[in-house]
C-alpha positions in Angstrom: -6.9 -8.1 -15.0 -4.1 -8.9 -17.3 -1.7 -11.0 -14.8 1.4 -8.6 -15.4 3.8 -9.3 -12.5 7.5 -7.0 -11.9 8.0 -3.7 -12.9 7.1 -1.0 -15.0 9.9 -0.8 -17.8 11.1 2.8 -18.0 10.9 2.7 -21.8 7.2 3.3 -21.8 8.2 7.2 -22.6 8.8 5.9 -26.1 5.3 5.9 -26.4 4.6 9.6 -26.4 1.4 9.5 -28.2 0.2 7.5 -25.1 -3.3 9.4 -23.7 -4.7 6.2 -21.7 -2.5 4.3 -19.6 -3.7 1.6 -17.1 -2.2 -1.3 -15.4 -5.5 -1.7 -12.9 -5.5 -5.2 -11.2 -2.2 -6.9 -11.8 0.8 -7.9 -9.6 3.1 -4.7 -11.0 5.4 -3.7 -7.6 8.8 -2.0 -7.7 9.1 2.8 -8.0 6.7 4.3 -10.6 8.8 5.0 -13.3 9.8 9.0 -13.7 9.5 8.6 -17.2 5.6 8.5 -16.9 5.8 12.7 -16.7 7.4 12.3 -20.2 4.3 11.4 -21.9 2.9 14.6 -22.4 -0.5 13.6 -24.1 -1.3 11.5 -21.2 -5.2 11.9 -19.8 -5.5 9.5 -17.8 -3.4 7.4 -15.2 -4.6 4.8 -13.2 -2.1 2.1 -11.3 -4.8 0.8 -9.1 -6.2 -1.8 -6.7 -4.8 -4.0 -4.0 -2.9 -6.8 -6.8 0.0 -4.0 -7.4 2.0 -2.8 -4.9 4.0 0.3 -6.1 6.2 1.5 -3.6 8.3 4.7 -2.5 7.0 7.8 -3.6 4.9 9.6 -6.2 7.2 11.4 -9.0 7.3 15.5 -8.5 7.6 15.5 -12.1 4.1 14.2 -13.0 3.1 17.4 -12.1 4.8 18.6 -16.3 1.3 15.7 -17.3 -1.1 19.2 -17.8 -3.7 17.2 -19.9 -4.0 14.7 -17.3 -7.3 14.5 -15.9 -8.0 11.0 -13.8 -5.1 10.0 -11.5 -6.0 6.9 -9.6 -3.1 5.4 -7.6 -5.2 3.7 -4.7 -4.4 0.9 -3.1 -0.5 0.7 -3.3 2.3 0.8 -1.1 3.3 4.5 -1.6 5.2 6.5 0.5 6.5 9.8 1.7 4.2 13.0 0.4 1.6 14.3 -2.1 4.1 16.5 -4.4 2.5 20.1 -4.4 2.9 20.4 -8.3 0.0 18.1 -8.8 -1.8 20.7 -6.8 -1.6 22.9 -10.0 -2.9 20.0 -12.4 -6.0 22.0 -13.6 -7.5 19.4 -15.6 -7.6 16.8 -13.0 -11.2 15.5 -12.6 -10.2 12.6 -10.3 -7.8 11.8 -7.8 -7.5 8.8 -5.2 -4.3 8.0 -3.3 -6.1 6.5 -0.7 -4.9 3.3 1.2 -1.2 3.7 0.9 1.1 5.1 3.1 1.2 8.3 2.5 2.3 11.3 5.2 2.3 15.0 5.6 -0.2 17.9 4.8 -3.0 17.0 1.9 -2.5 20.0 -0.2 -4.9 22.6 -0.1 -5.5 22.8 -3.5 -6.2 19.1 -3.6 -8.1 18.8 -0.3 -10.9 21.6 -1.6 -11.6 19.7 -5.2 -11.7 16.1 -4.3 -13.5 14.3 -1.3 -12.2 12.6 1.7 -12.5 9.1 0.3 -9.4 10.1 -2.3 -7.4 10.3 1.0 -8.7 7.9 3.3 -6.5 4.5 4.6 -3.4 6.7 4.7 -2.4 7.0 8.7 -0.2 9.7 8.9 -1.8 11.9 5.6 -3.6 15.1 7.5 -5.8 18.2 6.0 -8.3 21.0 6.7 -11.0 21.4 5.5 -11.9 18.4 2.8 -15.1 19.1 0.6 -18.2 17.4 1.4 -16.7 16.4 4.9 -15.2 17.1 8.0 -11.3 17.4 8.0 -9.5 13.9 8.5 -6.2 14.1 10.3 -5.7 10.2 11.0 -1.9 10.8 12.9 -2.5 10.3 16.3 0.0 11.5 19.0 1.1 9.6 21.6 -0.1 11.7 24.0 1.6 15.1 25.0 3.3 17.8 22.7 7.4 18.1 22.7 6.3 21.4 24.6 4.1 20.1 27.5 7.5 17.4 27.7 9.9 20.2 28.1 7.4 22.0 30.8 7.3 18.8 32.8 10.9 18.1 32.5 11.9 21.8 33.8 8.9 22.0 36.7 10.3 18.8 38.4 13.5 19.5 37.8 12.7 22.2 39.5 10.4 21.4 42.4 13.6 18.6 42.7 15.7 21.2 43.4 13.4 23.1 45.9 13.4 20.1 48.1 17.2 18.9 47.6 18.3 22.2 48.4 17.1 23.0 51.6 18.3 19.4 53.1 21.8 19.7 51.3 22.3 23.4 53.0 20.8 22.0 56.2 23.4 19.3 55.6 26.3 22.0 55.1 25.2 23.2 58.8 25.5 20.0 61.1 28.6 19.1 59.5 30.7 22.7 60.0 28.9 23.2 64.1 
């Protein structure tokens, strides 16, 4: 743990030589910066465990990092969806993004090469199936589908008007004899 506390500066792309890039165990919170997908040599990217708390969402364009091979951002405060270019990174050996708050589909090509645990803690991040595993799919509904609550609406609407009808007509009757 180094005790770095703010943000990541977005000058770090100076440093294109960079292949090894960790800031595991500090207090960093704040977007991770874009400018990470400019450092082409990079192999390895970890921003992990619970002292950062990176926010908003992962960068599209870390999908241009090809070399990279170890992507670790568990344990953050991320948000929104797993980009699909990532799901062409064919050198990645290790992924985690689990306990965030991540949403939407797991991409397939992710969900088949890494196990469940890289996905877990994330309550709305669903995928079938996950290697070594059954499929998670941790968004619960409340209940009913926005079809079964149109089918309900229209049937007593309805069976409303079945039994209205009959008594207003009946109604119509008394008043004009």
């Amino acid at each position: 743990m180094n005790q770095l506390f703010g943000s990541v500066p977005p000058n770090l792309a100076n440093y294109s030589r960079l292949s090894y890039l960790s800031f595991d165990k500090n207090n960093l919170m704040g977007e991770i910066p874009v400018e990470v997908s400019q450092l082409e040599q990079l192999h390895e990217l970890s921003f992990f465990l619970q002292q950062n708390a990176f926010q908003r969402t992962i960068p599209s364009s870390w999908g241009n990092l090809t070399l990279l091979q170890n992507l670790d951002l568990s344990n953050n405060k991320l948000n929104g969806s797993i980009p699909g270019i990532l799901g062409g990174l064919s050198n990645l050996q290790t992924f985690n993004v689990s306990d965030n708050n991540l949403q939407g589909l797991i991409l397939t090509a992710l969900a088949t090469r890494f196990n469940a645990s890289s996905f877990v803690g994330n309550p709305l991040l669903c995928s079938t199936p996950l290697t070594g595993s059954q499929a998670i799919c941790h968004h619960h509904s409340s209940g009913l589908s926005t079809g079964a609550i149109v089918g309900i609406v229209v049937g007593g609407a309805g069976l409303l008007a079945l039994i209205i009808l009959p008594s207003l007509c009946g109604l119509c009757i008394c008043v004009r004899g």
